[in-house]
C-alpha positions in Angstrom: -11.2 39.9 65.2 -8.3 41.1 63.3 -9.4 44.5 61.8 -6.4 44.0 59.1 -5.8 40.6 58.9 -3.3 41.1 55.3 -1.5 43.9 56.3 2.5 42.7 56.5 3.5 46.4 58.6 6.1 45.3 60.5 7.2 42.1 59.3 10.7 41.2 57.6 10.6 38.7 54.6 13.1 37.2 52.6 12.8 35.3 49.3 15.1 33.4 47.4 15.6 33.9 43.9 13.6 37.4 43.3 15.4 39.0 41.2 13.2 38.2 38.3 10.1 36.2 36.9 7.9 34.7 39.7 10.1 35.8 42.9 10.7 39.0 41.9 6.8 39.8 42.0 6.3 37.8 44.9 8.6 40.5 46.8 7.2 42.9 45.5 3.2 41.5 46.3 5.0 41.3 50.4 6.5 44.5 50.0 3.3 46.4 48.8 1.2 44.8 51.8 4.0 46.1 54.1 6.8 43.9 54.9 10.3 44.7 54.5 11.6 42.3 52.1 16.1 40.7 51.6 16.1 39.8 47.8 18.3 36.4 48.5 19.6 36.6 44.7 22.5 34.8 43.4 22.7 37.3 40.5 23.9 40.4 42.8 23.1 42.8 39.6 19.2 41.1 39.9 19.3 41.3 43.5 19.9 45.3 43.6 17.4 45.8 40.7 14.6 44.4 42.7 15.9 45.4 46.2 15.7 49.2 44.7 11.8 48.0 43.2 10.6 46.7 47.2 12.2 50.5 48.1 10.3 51.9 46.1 7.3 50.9 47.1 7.9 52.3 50.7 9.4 49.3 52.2 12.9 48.3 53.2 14.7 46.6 50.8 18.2 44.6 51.0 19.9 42.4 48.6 22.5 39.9 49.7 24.1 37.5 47.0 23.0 33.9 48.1 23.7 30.4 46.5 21.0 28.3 47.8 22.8 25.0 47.0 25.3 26.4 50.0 24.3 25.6 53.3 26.4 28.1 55.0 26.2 31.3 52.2 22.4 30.3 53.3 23.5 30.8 56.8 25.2 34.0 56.6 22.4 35.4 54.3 19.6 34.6 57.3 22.2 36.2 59.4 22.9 39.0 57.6 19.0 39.8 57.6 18.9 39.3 61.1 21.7 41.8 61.7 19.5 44.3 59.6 16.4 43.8 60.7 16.4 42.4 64.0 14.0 39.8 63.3 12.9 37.3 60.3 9.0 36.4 60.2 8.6 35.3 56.3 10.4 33.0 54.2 9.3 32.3 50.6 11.5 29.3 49.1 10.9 30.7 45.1 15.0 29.8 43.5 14.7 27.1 41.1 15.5 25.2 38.0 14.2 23.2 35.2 15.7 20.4 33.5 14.2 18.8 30.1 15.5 15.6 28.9 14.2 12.0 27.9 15.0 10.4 31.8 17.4 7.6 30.2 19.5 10.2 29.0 20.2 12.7 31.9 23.2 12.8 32.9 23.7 12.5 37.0 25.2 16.3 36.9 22.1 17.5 35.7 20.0 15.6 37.8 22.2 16.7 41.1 22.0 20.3 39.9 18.3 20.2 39.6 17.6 18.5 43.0 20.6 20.0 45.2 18.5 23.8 43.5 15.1 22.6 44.3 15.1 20.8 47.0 18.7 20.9 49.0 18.0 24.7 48.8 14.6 24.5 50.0 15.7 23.0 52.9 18.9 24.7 53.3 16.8 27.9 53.8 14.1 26.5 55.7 16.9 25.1 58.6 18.4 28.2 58.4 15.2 30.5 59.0 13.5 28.0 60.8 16.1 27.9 64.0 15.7 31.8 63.9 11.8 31.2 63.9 12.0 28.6 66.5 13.6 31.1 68.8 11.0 33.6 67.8 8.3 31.3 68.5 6.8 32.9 65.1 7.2 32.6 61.7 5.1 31.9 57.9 7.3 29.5 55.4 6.3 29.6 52.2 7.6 27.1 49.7 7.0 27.4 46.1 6.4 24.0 44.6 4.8 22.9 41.1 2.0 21.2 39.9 4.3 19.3 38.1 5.0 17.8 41.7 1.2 16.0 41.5 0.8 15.3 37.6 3.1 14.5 34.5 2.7 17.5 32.2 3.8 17.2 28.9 5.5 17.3 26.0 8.2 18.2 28.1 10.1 15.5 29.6 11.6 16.4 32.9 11.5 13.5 35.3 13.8 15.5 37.7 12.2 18.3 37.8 8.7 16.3 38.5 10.4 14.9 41.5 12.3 17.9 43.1 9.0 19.7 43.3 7.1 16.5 44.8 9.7 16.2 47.5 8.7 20.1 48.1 5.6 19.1 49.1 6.6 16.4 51.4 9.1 18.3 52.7 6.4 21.2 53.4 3.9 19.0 55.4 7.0 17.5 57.2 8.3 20.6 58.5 4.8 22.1 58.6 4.2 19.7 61.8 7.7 19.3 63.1 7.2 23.3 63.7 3.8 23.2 64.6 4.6 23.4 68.4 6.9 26.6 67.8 4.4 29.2 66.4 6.0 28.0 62.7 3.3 27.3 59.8 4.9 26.1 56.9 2.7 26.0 53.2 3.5 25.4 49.7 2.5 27.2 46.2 2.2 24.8 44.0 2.1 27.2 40.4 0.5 25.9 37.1 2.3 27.0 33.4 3.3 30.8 34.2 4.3 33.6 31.0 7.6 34.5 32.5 11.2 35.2 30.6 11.8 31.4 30.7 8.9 30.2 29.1 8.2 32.7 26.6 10.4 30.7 23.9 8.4 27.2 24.9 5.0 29.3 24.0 6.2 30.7 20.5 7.4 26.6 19.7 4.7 25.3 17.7 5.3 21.8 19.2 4.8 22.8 23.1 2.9 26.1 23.2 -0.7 24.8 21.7 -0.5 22.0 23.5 0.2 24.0 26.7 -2.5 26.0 26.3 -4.8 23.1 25.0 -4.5 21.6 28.6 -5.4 24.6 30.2 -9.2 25.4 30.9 -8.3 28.6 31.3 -7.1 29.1 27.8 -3.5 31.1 28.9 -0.9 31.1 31.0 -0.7 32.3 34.5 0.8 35.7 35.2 3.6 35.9 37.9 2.1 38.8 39.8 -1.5 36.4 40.2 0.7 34.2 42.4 1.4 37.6 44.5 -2.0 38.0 46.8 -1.8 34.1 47.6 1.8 34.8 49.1 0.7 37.4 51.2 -2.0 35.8 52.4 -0.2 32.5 53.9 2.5 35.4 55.3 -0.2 37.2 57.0 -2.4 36.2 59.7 -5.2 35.9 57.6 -4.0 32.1 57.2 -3.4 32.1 60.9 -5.0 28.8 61.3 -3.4 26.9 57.8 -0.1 25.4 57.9 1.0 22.3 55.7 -1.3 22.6 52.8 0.0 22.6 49.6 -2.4 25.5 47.5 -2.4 25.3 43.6 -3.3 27.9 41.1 -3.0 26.1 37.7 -5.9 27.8 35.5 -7.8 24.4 35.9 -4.8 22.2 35.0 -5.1 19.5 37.3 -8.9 19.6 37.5 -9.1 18.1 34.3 
């Protein structure tokens, strides 16, 4: 028995895009159970502010500058973190973009900037950790997906979007057995509508917030930090035994 099955003492994390919204309180959810925690922020000012937040909650904190649509900035930022730390057990896949636009009409830059974010990077950071991880023989992958990878939410149109976070899903149970055999578990988030700096404008538009929260049993939004706890716990080896499930925390949404 595992007396303290959450506790992340010890461990060294690294999440991409945390310097604000969703991944910034998902550091700081790993960083208040224990881990040490990289801030992988393309935004260095971002990056500093949180990496100075995980400090100061008693953990290490470093921030390294990281385009995840660059397969070797990627590289050197898993590297980097290695140097540092000496080891890398947690890797929470959070950068990513949104893209609204009626599909006959998106142009083929915004649809490559929207996948190479969402999914290239996803996978550029999971190679990279995972052939630290594999010569570990350890490691907890956590990719944050969408329900808008299992349903069409609306009124937004964002066909791209839809699909980059579907392919995180396949990509998770795809890696989640591939890995199996080197200690690796891999899981996805899949998060509902959350109130964060990018939607706040969407929920004062009387033409997408009612029916937003129309659609949600709940009645509200989801706050970033409720995603927090469910982080830690795939990181930890409380979810010793779960690898390639996809868990979603929607208010309801996709009950319905």
């Amino acid at each position: 028995m595992i007396s303290d099955p959450f506790n992340l003492t010890g461990k060294v994390a690294m999440v991409s895009g945390a310097g604000r919204g969703l991944g910034y309180e998902l550091a700081l959810s790993l960083a208040n159970a224990g881990a040490d925690v990289v801030i992988a922020e393309l935004d260095p000012q971002l990056g500093v502010h949180a990496a100075e937040a995980v400090k100061a909650l008693g953990s290490e904190g470093l921030a390294i500058e990281t385009d995840v649509t660059d397969p070797d900035d990627v590289e050197q930022t898993v590297r980097q973190s290695i140097k540092r730390f000496g080891r890398l057990d947690v890797l929470v896949c959070n950068a990513g973009i949104g893209h609204w636009s009626p599909a006959e009409q998106v142009s083929v830059t915004d649809w490559q900037k929207v996948i190479d974010v969402n999914l290239n990077g996803v996978f550029y950071c999971c190679q990279a950790a995972g052939k630290h991880m594999i010569k570990q023989r350890s490691g907890s992958i956590i990719n944050i997906a969408s329900m808008s990878g299992q349903i069409v939410n609306i009124p937004q149109r964002q066909a791209a979007y839809n699909a980059s976070k579907a392919a995180v899903v396949q990509l998770t149970r795809s890696l989640a057995i591939e890995w199996v055999e080197h200690g690796i578990r891999v899981n996805a988030i899949s998060p509902g509508i959350l109130a964060t700096d990018m939607t706040h404008q969407y929920f004062n538009d009387p033409r997408i917030g009612p029916e937003w929260l129309r659609r949600i049993p709940m009645g509200r939004p989801g706050r970033p930090e409720e995603l927090g706890p469910l982080a830690v716990y795939l990181a930890s080896d409380a979810s010793a035994y779960m690898t390639g499930s996809n868990l979603t925390i929607d208010g309801g949404y996709t009950a319905v």
